[in-house]
N, C-alpha and C positions, 0 to 999 in steps of 0.2 A: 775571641774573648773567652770563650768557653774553656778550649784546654788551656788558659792562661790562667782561668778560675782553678782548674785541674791540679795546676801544680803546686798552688798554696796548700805548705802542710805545718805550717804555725800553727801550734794548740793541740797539735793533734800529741797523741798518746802511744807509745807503742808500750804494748805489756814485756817484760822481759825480765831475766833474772841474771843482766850482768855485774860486774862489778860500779859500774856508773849509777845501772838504777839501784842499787844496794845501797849507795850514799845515802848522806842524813843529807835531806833535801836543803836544809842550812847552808853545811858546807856546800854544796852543789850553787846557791843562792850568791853566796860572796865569793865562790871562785869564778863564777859566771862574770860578775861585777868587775873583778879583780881583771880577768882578761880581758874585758872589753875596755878596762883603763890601760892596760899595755900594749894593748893594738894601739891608740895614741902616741902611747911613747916611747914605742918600738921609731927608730927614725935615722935608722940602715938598713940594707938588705942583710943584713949578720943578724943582727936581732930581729927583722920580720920575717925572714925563714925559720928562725929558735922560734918565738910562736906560730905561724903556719905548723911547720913539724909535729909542735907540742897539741895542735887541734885535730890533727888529722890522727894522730895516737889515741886522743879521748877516744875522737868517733869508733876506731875501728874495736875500741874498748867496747862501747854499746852495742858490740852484736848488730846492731842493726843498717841493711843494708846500706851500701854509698850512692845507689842510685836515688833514695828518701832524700839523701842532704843534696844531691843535686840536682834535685825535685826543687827543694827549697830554693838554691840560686834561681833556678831558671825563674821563678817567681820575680824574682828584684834584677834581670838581667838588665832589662831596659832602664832603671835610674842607676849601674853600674857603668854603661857602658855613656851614658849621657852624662853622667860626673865626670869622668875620666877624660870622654875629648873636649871638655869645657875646659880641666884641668892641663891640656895639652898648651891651651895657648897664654899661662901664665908661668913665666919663670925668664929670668936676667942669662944673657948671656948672649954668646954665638948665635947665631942662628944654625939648624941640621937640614930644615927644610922651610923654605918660603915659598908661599903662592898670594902672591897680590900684598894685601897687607897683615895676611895672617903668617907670623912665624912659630915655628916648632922648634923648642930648643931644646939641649938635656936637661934643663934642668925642669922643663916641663913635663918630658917623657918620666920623668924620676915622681913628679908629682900624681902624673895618672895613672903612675903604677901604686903608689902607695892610696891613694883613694879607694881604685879600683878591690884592691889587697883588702884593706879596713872593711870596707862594707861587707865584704861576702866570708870575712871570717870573722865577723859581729852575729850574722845572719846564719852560719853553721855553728857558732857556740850557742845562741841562741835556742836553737834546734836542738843541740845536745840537751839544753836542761827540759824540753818542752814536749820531746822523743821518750825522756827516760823520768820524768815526772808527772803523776796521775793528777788533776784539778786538785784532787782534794789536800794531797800532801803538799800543794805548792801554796793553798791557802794557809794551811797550820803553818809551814818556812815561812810565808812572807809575814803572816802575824807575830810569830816569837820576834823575827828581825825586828817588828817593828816596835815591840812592847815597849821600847821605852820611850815612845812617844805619850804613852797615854801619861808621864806625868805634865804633858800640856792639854790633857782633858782631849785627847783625838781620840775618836773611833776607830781605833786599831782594826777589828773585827770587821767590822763593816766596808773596809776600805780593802784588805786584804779578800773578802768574799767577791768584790765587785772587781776586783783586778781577775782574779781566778776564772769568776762565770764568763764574765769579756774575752778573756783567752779560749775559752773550751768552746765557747759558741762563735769562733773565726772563721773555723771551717766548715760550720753549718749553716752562716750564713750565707759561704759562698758554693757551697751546695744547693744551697736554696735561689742564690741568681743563675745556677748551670739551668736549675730545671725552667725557671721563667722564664729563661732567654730561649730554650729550645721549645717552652710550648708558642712561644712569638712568633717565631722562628716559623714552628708549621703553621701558623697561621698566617702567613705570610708577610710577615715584618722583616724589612731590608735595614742590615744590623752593619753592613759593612761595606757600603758604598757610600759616596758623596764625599763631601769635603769635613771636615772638623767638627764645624759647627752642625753641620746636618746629623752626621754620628752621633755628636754629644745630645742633640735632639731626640733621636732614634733612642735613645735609653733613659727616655722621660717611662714609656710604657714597663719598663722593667725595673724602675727602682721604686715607683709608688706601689705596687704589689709586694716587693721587699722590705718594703718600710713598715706596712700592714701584717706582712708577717711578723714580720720583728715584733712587733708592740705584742699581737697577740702572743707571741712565745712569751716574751716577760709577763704578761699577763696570768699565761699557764701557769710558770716559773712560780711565780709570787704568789699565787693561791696554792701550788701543790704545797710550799713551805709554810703557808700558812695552818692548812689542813692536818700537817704533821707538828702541829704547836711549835714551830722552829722561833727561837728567840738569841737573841745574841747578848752578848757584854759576858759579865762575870761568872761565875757558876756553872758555864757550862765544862763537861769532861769531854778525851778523846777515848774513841777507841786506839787509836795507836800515841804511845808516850817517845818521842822523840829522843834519843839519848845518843850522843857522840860514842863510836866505836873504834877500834884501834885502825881499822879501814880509813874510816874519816882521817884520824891524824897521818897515818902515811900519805894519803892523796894532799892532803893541807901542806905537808913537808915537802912533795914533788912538787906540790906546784911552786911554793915559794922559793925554790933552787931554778927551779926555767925562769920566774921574775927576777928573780936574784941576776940570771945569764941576761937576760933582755938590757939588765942597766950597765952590767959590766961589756954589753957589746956595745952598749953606746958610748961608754965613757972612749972604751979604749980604741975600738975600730971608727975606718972612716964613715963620715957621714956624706951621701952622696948630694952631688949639684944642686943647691935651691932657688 
């Protein structure tokens, strides 16, 4: 459980001065968006290799190492691989292989590759914006996106600070189960033997100290902003003013030629077995 905590690197930050993190955290906001709606409706392997391709180019855009992002997968291996042979045993056709009453068809094989695919390049875009955006610029993106809510009286502000802090504190709090579990751990608490139910028992002792932490961090949290007269809604200024750069509209421009490729590979190439 421990190095499975390990690998979770959601929220984390890396500092860098590529072209990715030089984006106006905006665009970086709705093209994140943008690709995780055509990983959907990507629905060939012609267009879900055109975005594969198109993610593994950001990443190597970010400077930042590929062992980070497949840090990340390893994190979600197990509900990849647990969607996928679920998805093995649904789809019409021939059967390729049968054992008893379970069969395997293509058009199954076709479905657990495409699940498979979706998730773990949901999960490395993801990482792009999360790698190469600091908490704080990702509060200012997501409150402009949402300004124009507030003409239904929403707490823009407010909503976009609690998305922000929730993200930045993911990997601190599974920093904080590594170290509980291995001080259990030496204290002699058997964290991985028995059956199911006994395990899920076994991390009664490590989630009620988790949860005490938790509260006291918000606690900290809420009185250090307190203490620095931190107030929200109208009136307040940034130190950094956001303004679209000619970087931004080329990346806006590449991206929307690869969505552009995604729907013309689906119109015109085949669609495999369903």
């Amino acid at each position: 459980e421990g190095k499975l905590m390990s690998d979770i690197t959601i929220g984390q930050y890396v500092e860098g001065r590529s072209l990715i993190h030089r984006l106006d955290v905006r665009v970086k906001l709705v093209l994140m968006l943008c690709g995780i709606t055509f990983v959907f409706i990507a629905g060939n392997y012609f267009s879900m290799a055109l975005i594969t391709a198109f993610t593994i180019f950001i990443m190597l855009l970010t400077g930042i190492s590929l062992f980070k992002y497949i840090k990340s997968i390893k994190a979600v291996i197990m509900i990849v691989l647990f969607t996928a042979i679920l998805n093995l045993f649904y789809g019409s056709g021939e059967p390729i292989f049968k054992w008893g009453f379970m069969e395997i068809t293509e058009a199954g094989m076709n479905n657990a590759v495409f699940v498979a695919a979706r998730v773990i390049l949901i999960v490395l875009m993801s990482g792009v914006l999360t790698f190469t955006t600091s908490p704080t610029d990702l509060t200012d993106g997501l409150e402009r996106i949402m300004k124009p809510l507030k003409i239904f009286h929403i707490k823009v502000h407010e909503i976009a600070m609690m998305m922000s802090i929730a993200l930045r504190f993911i990997p601190t709090l599974f920093d904080e189960f590594n170290k509980i579990s291995n001080a259990q751990k030496s204290r002699g608490a058997d964290l991985e033997s028995g059956n199911f139910i006994t395990r899920i028992k076994s991390f009664v002792p490590i989630l009620i100290p988790l949860f005490i932490s938790s509260f006291r961090r918000a606690n900290d949290l809420a009185t250090a902003m307190e203490c620095r007269c931190y107030n929200s809604g109208d009136g307040r200024t940034r130190m950094k003013v956001l303004k679209i750069k000619p970087r931004d509209i080329i990346a806006l421009s590449v991206s929307v030629l690869v969505f552009v490729g995604v729907i013309l590979c689906n119109i015109f190439l085949p669609y495999p077995v369903r």
